[in-house]
Chimera marker file (.cmm) of the C-alpha trace (Angstrom):
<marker_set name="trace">
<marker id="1" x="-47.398" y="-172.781" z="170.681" r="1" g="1" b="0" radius="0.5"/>
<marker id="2" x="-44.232" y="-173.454" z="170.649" r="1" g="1" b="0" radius="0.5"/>
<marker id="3" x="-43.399" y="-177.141" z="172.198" r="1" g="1" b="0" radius="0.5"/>
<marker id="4" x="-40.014" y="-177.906" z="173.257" r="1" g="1" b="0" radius="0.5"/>
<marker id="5" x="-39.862" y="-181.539" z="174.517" r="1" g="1" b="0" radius="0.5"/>
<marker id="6" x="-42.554" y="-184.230" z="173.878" r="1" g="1" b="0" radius="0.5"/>
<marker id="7" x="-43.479" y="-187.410" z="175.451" r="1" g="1" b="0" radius="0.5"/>
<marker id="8" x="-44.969" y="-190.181" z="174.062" r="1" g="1" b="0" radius="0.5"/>
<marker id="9" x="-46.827" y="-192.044" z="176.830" r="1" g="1" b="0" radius="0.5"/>
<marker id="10" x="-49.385" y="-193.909" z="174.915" r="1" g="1" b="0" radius="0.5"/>
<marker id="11" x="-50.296" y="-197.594" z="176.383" r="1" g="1" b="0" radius="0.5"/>
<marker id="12" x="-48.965" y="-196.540" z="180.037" r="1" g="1" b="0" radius="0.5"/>
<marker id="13" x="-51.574" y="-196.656" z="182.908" r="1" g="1" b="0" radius="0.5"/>
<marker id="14" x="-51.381" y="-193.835" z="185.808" r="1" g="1" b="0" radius="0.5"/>
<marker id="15" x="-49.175" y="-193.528" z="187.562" r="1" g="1" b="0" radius="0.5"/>
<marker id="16" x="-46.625" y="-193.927" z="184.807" r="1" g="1" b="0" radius="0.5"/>
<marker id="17" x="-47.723" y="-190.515" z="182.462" r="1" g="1" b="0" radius="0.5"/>
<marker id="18" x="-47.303" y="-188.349" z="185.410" r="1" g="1" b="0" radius="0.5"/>
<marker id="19" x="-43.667" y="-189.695" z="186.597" r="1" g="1" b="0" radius="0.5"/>
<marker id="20" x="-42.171" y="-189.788" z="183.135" r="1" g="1" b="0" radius="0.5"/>
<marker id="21" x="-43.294" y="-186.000" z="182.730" r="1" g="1" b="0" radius="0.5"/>
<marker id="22" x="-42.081" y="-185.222" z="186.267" r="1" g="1" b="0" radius="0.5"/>
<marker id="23" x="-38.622" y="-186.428" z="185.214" r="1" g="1" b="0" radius="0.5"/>
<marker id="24" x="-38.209" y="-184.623" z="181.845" r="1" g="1" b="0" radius="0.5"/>
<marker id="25" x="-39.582" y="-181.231" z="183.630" r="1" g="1" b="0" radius="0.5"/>
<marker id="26" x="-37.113" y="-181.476" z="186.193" r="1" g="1" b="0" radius="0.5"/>
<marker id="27" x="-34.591" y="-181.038" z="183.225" r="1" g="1" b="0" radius="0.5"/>
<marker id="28" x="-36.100" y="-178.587" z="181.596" r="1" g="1" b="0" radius="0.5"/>
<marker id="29" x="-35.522" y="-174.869" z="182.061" r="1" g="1" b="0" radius="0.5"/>
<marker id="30" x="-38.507" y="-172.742" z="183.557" r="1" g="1" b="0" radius="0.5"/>
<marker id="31" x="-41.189" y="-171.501" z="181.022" r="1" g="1" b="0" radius="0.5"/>
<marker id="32" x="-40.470" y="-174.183" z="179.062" r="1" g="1" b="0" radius="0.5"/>
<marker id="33" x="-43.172" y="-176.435" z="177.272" r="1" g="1" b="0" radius="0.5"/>
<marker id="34" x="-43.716" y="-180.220" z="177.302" r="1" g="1" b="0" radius="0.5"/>
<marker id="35" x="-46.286" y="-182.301" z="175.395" r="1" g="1" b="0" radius="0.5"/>
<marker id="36" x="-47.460" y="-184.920" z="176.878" r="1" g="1" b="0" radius="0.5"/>
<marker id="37" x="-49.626" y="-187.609" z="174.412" r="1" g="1" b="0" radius="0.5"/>
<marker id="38" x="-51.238" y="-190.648" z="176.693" r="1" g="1" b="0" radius="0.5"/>
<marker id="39" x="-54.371" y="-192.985" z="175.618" r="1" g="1" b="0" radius="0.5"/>
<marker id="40" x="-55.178" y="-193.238" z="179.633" r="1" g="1" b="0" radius="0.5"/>
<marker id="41" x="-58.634" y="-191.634" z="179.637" r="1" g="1" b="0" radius="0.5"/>
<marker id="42" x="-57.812" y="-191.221" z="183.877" r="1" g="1" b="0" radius="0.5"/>
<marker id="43" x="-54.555" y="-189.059" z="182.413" r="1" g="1" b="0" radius="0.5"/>
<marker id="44" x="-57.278" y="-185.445" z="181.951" r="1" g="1" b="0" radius="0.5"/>
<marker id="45" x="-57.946" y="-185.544" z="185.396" r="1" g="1" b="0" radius="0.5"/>
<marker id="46" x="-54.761" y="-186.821" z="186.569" r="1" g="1" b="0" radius="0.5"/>
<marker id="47" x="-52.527" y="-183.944" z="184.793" r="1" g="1" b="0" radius="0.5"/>
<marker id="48" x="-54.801" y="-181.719" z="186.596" r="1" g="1" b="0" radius="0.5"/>
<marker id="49" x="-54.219" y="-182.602" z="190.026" r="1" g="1" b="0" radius="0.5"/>
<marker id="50" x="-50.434" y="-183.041" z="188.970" r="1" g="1" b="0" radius="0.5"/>
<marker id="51" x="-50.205" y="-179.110" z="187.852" r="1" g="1" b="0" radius="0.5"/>
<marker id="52" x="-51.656" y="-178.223" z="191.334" r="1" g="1" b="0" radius="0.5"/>
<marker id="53" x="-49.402" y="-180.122" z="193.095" r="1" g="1" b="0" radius="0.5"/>
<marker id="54" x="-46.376" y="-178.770" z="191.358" r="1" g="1" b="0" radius="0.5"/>
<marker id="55" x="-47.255" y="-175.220" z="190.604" r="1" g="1" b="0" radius="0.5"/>
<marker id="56" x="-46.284" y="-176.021" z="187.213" r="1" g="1" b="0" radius="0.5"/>
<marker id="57" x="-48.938" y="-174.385" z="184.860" r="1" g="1" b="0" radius="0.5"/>
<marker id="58" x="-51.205" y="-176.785" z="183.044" r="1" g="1" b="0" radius="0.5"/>
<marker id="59" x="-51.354" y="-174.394" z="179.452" r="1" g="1" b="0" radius="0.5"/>
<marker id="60" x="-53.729" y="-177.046" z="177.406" r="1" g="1" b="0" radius="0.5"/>
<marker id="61" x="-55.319" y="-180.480" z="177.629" r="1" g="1" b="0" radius="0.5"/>
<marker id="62" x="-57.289" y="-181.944" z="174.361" r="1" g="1" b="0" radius="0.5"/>
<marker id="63" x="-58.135" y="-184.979" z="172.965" r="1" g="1" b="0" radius="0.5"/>
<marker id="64" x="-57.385" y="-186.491" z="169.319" r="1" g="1" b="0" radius="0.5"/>
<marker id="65" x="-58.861" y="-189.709" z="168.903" r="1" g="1" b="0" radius="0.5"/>
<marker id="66" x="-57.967" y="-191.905" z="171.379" r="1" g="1" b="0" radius="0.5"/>
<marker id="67" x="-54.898" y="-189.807" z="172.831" r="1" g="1" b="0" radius="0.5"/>
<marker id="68" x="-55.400" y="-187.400" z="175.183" r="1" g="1" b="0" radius="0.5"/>
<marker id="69" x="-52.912" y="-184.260" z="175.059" r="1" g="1" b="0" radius="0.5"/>
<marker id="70" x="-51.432" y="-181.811" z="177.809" r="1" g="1" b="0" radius="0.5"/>
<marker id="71" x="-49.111" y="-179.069" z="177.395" r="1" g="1" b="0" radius="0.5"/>
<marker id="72" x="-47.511" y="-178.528" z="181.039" r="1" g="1" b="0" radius="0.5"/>
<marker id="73" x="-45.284" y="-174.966" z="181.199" r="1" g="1" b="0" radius="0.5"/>
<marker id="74" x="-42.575" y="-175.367" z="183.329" r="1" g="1" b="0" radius="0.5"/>
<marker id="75" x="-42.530" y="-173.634" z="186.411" r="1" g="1" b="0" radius="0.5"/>
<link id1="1" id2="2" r="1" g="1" b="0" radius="0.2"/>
<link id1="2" id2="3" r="1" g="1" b="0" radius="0.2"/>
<link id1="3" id2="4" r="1" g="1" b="0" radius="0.2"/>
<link id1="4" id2="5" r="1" g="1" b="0" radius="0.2"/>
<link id1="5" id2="6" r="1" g="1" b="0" radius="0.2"/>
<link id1="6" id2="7" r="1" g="1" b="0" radius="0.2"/>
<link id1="7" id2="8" r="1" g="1" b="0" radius="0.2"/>
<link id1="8" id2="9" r="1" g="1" b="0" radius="0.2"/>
<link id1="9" id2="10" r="1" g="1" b="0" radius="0.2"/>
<link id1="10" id2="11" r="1" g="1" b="0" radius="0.2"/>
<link id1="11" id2="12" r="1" g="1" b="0" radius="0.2"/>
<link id1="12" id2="13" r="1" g="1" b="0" radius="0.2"/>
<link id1="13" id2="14" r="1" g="1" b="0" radius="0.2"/>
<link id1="14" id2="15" r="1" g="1" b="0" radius="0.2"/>
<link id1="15" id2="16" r="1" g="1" b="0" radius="0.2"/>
<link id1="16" id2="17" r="1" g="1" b="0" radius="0.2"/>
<link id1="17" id2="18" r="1" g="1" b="0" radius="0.2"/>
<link id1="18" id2="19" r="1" g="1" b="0" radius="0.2"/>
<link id1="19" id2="20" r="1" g="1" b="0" radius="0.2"/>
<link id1="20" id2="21" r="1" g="1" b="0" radius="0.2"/>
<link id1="21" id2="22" r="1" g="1" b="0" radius="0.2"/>
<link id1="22" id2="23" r="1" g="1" b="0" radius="0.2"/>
<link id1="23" id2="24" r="1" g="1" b="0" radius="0.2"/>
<link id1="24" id2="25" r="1" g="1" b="0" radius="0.2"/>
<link id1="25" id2="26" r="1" g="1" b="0" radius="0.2"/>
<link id1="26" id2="27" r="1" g="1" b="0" radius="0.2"/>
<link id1="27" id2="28" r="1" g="1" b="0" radius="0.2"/>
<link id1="28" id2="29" r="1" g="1" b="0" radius="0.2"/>
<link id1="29" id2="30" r="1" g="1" b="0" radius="0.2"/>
<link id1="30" id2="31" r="1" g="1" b="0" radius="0.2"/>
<link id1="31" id2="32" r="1" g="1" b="0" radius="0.2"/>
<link id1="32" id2="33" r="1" g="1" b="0" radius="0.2"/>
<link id1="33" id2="34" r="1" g="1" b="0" radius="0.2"/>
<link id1="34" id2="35" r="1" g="1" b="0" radius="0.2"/>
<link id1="35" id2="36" r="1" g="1" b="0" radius="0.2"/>
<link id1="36" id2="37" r="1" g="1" b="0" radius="0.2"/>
<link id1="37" id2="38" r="1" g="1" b="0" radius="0.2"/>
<link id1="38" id2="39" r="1" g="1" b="0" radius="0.2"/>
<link id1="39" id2="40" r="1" g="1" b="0" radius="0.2"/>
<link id1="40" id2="41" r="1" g="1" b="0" radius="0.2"/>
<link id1="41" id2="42" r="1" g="1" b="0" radius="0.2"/>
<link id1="42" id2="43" r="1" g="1" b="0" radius="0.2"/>
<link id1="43" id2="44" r="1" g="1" b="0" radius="0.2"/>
<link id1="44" id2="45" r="1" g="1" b="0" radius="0.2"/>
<link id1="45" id2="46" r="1" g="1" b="0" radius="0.2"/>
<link id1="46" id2="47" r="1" g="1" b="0" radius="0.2"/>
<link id1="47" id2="48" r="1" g="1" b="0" radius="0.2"/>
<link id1="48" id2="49" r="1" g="1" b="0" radius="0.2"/>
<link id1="49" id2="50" r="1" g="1" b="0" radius="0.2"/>
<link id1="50" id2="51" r="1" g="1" b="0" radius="0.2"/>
<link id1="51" id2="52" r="1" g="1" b="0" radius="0.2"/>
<link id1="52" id2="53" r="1" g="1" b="0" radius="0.2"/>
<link id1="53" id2="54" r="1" g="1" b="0" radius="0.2"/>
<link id1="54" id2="55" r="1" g="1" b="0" radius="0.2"/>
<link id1="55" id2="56" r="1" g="1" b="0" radius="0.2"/>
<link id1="56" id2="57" r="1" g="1" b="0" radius="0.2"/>
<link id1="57" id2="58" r="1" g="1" b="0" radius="0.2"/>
<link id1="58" id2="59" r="1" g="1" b="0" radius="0.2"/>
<link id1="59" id2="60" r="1" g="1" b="0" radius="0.2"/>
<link id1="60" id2="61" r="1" g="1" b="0" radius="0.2"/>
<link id1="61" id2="62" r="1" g="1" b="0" radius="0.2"/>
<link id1="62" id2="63" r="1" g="1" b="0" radius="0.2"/>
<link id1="63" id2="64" r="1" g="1" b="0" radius="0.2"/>
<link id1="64" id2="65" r="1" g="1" b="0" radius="0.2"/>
<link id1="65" id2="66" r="1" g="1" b="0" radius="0.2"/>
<link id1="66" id2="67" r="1" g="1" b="0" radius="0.2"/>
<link id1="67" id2="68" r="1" g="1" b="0" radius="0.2"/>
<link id1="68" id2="69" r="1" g="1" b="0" radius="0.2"/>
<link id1="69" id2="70" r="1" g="1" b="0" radius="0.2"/>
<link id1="70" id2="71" r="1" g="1" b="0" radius="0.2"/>
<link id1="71" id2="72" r="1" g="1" b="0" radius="0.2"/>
<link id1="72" id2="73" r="1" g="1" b="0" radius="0.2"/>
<link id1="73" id2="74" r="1" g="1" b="0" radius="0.2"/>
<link id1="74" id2="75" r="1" g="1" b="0" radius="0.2"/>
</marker_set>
């Protein structure tokens, strides 16, 4: 998979995840990747709901350890 911008979110609380990777989609070009890494364990289910919302496509969640990953493609 081929990532083109990542964001480090790790130690931010909701809603703060979800509005950083609302801004750096918004200047990204559509089918575009982004990565997003948080340690909010509320972030899975919250990236979910975001995707929906958006009608951006949601291509991957996973966890690592403590993080917790999404891949978002941009709509």
């Amino acid at each position: 998979m081929q990532i083109d911008k990542e964001l480090d979110t790790r130690g931010l609380n909701c809603p703060l995840p979800i509005l950083k990777a609302k801004k750096a989609l918004a200047d990204m070009l559509s089918g575009q990747l982004l990565k997003v890494v948080s340690t909010d364990a509320g972030s899975t289910r919250d990236f979910q709901a975001f995707a929906k919302q958006t009608g951006n496509d949601l291509v991957g969640q996973e966890t690592a350890g403590g993080d917790f990953i999404h891949v978002l493609k941009r709509r």
